[in-house]
C-alpha positions as CSV (number, residue, x, y, z in Angstrom):
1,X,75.2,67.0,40.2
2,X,78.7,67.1,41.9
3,X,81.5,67.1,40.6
4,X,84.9,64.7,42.5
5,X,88.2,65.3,41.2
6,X,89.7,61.9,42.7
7,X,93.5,61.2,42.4
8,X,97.3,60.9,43.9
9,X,100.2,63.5,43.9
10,X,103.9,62.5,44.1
11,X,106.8,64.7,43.8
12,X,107.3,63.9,40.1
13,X,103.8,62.5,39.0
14,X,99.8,62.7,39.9
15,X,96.8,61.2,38.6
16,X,93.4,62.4,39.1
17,X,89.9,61.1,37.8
18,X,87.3,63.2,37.3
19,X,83.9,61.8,38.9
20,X,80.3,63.3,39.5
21,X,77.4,62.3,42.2
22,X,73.9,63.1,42.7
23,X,74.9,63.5,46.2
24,X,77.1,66.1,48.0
25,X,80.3,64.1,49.9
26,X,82.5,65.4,52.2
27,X,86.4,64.7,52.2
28,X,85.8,62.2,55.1
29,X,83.2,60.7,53.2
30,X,85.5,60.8,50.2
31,X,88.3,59.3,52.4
32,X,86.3,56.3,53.9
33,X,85.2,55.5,50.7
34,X,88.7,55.2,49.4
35,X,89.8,53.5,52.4
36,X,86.8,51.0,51.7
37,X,87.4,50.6,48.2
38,X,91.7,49.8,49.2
39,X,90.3,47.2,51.3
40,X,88.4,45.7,48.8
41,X,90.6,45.7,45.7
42,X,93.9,44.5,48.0
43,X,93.0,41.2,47.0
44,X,93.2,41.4,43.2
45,X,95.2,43.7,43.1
46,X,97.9,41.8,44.6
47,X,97.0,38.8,43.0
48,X,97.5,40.5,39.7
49,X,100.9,42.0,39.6
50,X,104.0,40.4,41.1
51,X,106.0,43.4,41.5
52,X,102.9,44.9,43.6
53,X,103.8,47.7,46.2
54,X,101.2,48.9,48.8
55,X,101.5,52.8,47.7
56,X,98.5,55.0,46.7
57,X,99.4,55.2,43.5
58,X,99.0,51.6,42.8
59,X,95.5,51.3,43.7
60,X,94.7,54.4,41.4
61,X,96.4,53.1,38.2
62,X,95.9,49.7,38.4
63,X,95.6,48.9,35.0
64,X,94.4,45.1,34.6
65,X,90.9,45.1,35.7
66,X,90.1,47.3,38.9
67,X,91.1,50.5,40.3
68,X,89.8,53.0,42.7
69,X,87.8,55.6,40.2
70,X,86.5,52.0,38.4
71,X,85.4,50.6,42.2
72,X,83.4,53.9,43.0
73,X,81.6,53.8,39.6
74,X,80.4,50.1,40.3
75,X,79.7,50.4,43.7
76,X,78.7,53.5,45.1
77,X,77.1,55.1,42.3
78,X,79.7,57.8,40.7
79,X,79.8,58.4,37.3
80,X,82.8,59.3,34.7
81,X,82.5,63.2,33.7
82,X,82.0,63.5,29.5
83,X,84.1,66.5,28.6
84,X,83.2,68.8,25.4
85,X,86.2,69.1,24.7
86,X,89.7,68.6,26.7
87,X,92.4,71.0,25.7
88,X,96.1,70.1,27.1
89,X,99.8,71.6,25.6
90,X,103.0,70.5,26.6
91,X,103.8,72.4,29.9
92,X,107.5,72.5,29.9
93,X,108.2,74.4,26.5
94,X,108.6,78.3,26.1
95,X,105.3,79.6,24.2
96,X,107.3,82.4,22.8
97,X,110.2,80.1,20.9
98,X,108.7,77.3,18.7
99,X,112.2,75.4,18.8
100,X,112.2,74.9,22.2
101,X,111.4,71.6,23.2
102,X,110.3,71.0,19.6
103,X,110.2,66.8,19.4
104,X,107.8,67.1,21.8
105,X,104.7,69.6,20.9
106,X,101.6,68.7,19.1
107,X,99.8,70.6,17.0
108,X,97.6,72.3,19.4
109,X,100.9,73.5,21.4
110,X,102.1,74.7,17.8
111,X,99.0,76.9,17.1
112,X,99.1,78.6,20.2
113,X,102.5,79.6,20.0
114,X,102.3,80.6,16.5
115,X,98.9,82.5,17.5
116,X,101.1,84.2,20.6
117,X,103.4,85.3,18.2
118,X,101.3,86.5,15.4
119,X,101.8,90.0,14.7
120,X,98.1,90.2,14.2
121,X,97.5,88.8,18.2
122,X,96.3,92.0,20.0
């Protein structure tokens, strides 16, 4: 098995799919697929949204019915990765002062700071 992060990086956003394979790719084969599955969803794509742009990101996130990730699972044989478990925190608060950026931590980023700052935290 072979594990494909997939995606698009901007300068204030990315998305990224994570994919496997039986078989071993290469970035040029990663990239002609891509290129293959654009060419095939232009169509719907454009059909479907009326303010639709011709940028990456658009075919990535293309919410309505196809995108790229959802293209190379039905036709050339990737498969979605099944996580245990997925652990994510806000990124943009201190993890030493629990105020800081407080409307916008979860519990998960609230245990880890509290554990940070536990006296008992060796």
């Amino acid at each position: 098995m072979y594990l494909y992060k997939i995606g698009y990086t901007s300068c204030e956003e990315s998305g990224f799919w994570d994919l496997w394979h039986e078989q071993k790719f290469t970035q040029d084969d990663l990239t002609n697929m891509i290129a293959e599955a654009i060419i095939a969803l232009k169509p719907q794509i454009h059909k479907d949204d009326e303010e639709y742009t011709d940028n990456l990101q658009e075919y990535f996130e293309h919410y309505k019915r196809e995108n790229i990730a959802s293209w190379l699972i039905e036709n050339k044989g990737f498969k979605s990765v099944d996580f245990q478990e997925v652990w994510s925190a806000f990124g943009w608060a201190s993890v030493f002062d629990i105020n800081d950026w407080e409307s916008y931590r979860d519990e998960t980023d609230k245990k880890l700071v509290a554990k940070i700052n536990s006296p008992h935290t060796p």
